[in-house]
C-alpha positions as CSV (number, residue, x, y, z in Angstrom):
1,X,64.4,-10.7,-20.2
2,X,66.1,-7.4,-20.0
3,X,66.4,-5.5,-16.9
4,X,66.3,-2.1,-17.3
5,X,68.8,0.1,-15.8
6,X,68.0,2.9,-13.9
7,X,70.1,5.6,-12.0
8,X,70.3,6.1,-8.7
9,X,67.9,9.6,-8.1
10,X,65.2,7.1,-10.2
11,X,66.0,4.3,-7.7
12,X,66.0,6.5,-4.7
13,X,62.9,8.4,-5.9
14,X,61.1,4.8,-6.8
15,X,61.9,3.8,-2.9
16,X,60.6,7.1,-1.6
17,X,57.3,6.6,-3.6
18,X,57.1,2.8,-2.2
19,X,57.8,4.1,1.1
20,X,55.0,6.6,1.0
21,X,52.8,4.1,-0.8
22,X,53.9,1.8,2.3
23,X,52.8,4.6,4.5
24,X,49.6,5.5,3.6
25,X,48.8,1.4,3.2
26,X,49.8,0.8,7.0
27,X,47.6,4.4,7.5
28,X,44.7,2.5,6.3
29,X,45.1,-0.3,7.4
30,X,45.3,1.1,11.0
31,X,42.1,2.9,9.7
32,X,40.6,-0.4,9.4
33,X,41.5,-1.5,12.4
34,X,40.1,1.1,14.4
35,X,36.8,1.0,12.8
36,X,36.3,-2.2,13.0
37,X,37.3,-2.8,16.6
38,X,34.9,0.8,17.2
39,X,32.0,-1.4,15.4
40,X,32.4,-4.4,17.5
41,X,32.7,-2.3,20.6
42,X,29.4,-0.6,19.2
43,X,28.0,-3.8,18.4
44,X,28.8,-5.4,21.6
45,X,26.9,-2.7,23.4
46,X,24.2,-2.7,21.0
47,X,23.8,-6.5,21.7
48,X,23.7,-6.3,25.4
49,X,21.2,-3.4,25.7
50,X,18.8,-6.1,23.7
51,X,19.8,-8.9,26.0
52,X,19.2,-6.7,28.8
53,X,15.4,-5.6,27.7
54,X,14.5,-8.9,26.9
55,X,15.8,-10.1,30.2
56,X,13.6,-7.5,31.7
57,X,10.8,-8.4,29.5
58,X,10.9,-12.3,30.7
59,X,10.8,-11.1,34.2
60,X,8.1,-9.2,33.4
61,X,6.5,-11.9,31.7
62,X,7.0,-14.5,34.7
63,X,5.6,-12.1,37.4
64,X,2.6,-11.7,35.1
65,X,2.3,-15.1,35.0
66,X,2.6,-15.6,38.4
67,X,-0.4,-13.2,39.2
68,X,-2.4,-15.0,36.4
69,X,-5.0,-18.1,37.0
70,X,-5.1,-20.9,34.3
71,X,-8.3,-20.3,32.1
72,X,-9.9,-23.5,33.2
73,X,-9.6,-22.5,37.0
74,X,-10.8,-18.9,35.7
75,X,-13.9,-20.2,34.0
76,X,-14.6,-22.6,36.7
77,X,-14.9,-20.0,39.6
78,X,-16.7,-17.6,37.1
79,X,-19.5,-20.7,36.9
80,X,-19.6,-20.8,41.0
81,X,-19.9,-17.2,41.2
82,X,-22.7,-17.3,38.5
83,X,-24.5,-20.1,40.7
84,X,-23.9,-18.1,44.0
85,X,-25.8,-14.8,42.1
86,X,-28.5,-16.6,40.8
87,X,-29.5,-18.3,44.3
88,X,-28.7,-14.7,45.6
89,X,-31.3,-13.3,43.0
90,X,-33.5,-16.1,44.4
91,X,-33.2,-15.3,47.6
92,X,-33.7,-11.4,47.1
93,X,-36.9,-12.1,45.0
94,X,-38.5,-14.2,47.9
95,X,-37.0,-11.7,50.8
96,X,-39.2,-8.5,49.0
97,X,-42.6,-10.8,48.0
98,X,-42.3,-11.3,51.8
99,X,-41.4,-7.8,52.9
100,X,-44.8,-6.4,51.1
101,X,-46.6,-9.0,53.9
102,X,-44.5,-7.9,56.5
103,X,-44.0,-4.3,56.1
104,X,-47.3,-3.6,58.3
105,X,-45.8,-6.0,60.9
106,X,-42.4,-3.6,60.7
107,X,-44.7,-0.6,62.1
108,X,-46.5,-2.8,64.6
109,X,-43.1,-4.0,66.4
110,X,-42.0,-0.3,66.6
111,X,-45.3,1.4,67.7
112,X,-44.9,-2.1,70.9
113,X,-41.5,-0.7,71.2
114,X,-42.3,2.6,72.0
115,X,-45.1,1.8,74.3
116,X,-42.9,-0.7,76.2
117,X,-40.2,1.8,76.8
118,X,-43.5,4.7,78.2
119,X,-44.3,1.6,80.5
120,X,-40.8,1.0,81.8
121,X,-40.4,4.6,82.5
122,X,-43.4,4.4,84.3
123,X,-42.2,1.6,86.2
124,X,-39.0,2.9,87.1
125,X,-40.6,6.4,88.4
126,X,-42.9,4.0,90.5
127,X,-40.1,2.3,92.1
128,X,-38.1,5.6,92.8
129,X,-40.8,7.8,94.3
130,X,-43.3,4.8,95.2
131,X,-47.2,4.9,94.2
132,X,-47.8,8.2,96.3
133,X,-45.1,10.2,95.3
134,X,-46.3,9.3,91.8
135,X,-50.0,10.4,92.3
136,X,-48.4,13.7,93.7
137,X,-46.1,14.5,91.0
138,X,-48.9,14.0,89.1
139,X,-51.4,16.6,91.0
140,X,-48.7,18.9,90.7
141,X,-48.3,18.8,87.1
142,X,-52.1,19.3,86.3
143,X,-51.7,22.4,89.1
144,X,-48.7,23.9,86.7
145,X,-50.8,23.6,84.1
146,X,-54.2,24.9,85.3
147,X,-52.1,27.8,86.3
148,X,-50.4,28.3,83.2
């Protein structure tokens, strides 16, 4: 095989074009490097920002859990509270067939009320001013009202 012979401005121009060609390689190839570390920085980031909501979703999830009854307890205290209405119901429904026979007996008790409280002012004026002194305050009101 023949090597070919070249002078030295073609050998010194060949290295000059390898150097540059060595230049712009180790250019790109810092390039490279840059962008891909930038992408795993990005990445990284990217990564723990998901991490971090589904960590905060979990929590979330557990506290709502924690505030939550199992369905089974859930259905069984809705059937209590259905039993406790229904005698509730009951009761109503008896408490207002017997209020329509005791709704007279309602105005009786006041209208005894009212009367007992007239008597035990009466009694109490008696005791102050004594049966005379009654009977006089008594003239003396019909005497006002003659007059008037």
């Amino acid at each position: 095989m023949d090597v070919p012979q070249i002078s030295r401005e073609e050998f010194v121009a060949l290295c000059c074009l390898y150097e540059q060609k060595m230049t712009h390689l180790r250019e790109l190839l810092t390039l490279h490097i840059q962008s891909t570390a930038e992408a795993d920085r990005l990445s990284s980031d990217e990564i723990a920002r998901r991490l971090d909501e589904l960590n905060h979703a979990h929590s979330e999830a557990r506290e709502n859990w924690s505030r939550s009854l199992p369905r089974e307890l859930f259905e069984s205290t809705v059937k209590e509270w259905d039993k406790w209405r229904s005698g509730v119901d009951a009761m109503a429904v008896l408490s207002q067939s017997q209020s329509a026979e005791t709704g007279n007996l309602d105005q009786r008790v006041l209208r005894l009320e009212a009367a007992a409280h007239k008597v035990s002012g009466a009694l109490i004026l008696i005791g102050l001013m004594g049966a005379a002194g009654v009977i006089a305050f008594a003239m003396a009101l019909l005497r006002v009202s003659k007059g008037l």
